[in-house]
N, C-alpha and C positions, 0 to 999 in steps of 0.2 A: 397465458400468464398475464395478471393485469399489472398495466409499468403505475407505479405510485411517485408522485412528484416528491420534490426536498423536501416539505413543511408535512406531507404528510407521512415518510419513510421515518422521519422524526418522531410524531406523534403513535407509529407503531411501533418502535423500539421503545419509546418511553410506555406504553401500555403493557408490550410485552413483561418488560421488569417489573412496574407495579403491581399490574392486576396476577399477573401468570409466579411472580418472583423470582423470576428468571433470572441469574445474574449478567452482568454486563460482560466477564469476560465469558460467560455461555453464548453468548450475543456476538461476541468478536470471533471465539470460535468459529463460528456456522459461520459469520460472513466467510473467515476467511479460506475455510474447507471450498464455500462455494465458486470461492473465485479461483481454486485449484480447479473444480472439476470445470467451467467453462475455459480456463488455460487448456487442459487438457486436449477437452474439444474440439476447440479451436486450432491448436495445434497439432494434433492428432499424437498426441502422448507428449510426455518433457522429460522422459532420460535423455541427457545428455545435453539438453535443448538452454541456450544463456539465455537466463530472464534478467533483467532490471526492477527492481521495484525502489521507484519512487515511495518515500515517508515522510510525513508529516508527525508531528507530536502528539499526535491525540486519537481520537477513537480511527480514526480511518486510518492513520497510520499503524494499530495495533491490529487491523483485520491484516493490514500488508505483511505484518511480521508475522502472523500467523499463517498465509498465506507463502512466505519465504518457508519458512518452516518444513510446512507439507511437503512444498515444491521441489527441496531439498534434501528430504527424504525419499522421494521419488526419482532424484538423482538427476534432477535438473540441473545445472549451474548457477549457483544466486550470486547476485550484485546488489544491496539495499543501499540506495543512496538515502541517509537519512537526513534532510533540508532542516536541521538543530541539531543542539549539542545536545550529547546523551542522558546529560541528568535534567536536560528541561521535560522530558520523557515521564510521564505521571502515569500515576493508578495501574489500570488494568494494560496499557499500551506499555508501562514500563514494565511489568513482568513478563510478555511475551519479548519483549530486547530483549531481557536478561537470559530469557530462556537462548535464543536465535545465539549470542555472543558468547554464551556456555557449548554450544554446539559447533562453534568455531564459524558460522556461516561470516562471510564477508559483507562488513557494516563499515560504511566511510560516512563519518559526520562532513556532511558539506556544508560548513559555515562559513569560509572564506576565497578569494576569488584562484587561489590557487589549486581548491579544491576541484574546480571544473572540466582540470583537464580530467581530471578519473573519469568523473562522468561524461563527460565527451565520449572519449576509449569508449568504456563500459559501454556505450549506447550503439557506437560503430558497431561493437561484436556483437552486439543482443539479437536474439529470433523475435523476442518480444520484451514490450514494456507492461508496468504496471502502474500506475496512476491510483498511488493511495496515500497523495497527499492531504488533498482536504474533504470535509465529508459535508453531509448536511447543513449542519451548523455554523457552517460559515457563509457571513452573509455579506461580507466586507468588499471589496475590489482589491483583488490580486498585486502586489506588489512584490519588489526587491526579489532577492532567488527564490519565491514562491513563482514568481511570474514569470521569470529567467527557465526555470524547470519544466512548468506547463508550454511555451515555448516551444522546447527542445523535445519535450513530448511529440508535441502536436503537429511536428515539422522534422521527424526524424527516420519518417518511410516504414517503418514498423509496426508489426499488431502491435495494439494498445488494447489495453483490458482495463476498465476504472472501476476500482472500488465503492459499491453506492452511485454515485455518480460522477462524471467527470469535472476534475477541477474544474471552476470558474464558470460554471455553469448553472 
């Protein structure tokens, strides 16, 4: 399997849609199918097994709820800590929420500092993490509960599975 860095995982998803017409939530699909089947994996099945998935608002956040989704038909345990509020949530990432929250899975917007203790909990109990906060496309330095999150990720003993690539990376 050849690994493809940021700027060029970029330039294949944007090819995919143009040249192919693939849609973007067909694109969010497949990632997020694929990061069930390496959960699996790696963990050797997820009935019953507490995931955490980190989200972000945008496209890597919307593989993560696709990825809650599966997981949770598979009869995982989900915990989406979502790092924004639900209507900052656009396009194709806001219809896979909508789906996950019609489904009753558990979505905790962590916007404020009271929020943390969940995620704290949530992480003690988890078998595993999921790191689908931020994707390609961000090219910034990590701050405020973006960076609070990666953190807690990165320093919390447990599989980590990152969506695309790992935050901050």
């Amino acid at each position: 399997m050849k690994a493809a860095m940021a700027e060029e995982m970029r330039r294949l998803d944007e090819q995919a849609a143009q040249n192919y017409g693939i849609p973007g939530i067909v694109l969010m699909e497949n990632a997020g199918v694929a990061v069930v089947r390496e959960i699996e994996t790696i963990m050797d099945g997820v009935s019953d097994k507490k995931i955490c998935i980190f989200a972000g608002k945008g496209k890597n956040g919307g593989d993560g709820f696709v990825a809650a989704r599966h997981l949770s038909n598979r009869g995982a345990k989900i915990k989406v800590f979502l790092l924004a509020a639900r209507d900052a949530v656009q396009g194709d990432a806001a219809i896979q929420l909508e789906i996950l929250i019609r489904m009753g899975v558990d979505v905790i917007e962590v916007t404020g500092i009271r929020d943390w203790d969940k995620v704290k909990i949530g992480v003690a109990f988890a078998d595993c993490l999921v790191d689908a906060l931020l994707g390609t496309g961000y090219g910034r330095d990590i701050t405020g509960a973006m960076a609070q999150a990666v953190e807690l990720i990165n320093h919390a003993g447990k599989t980590i599975v990152a969506v695309d690539i790992p935050s901050g990376v």
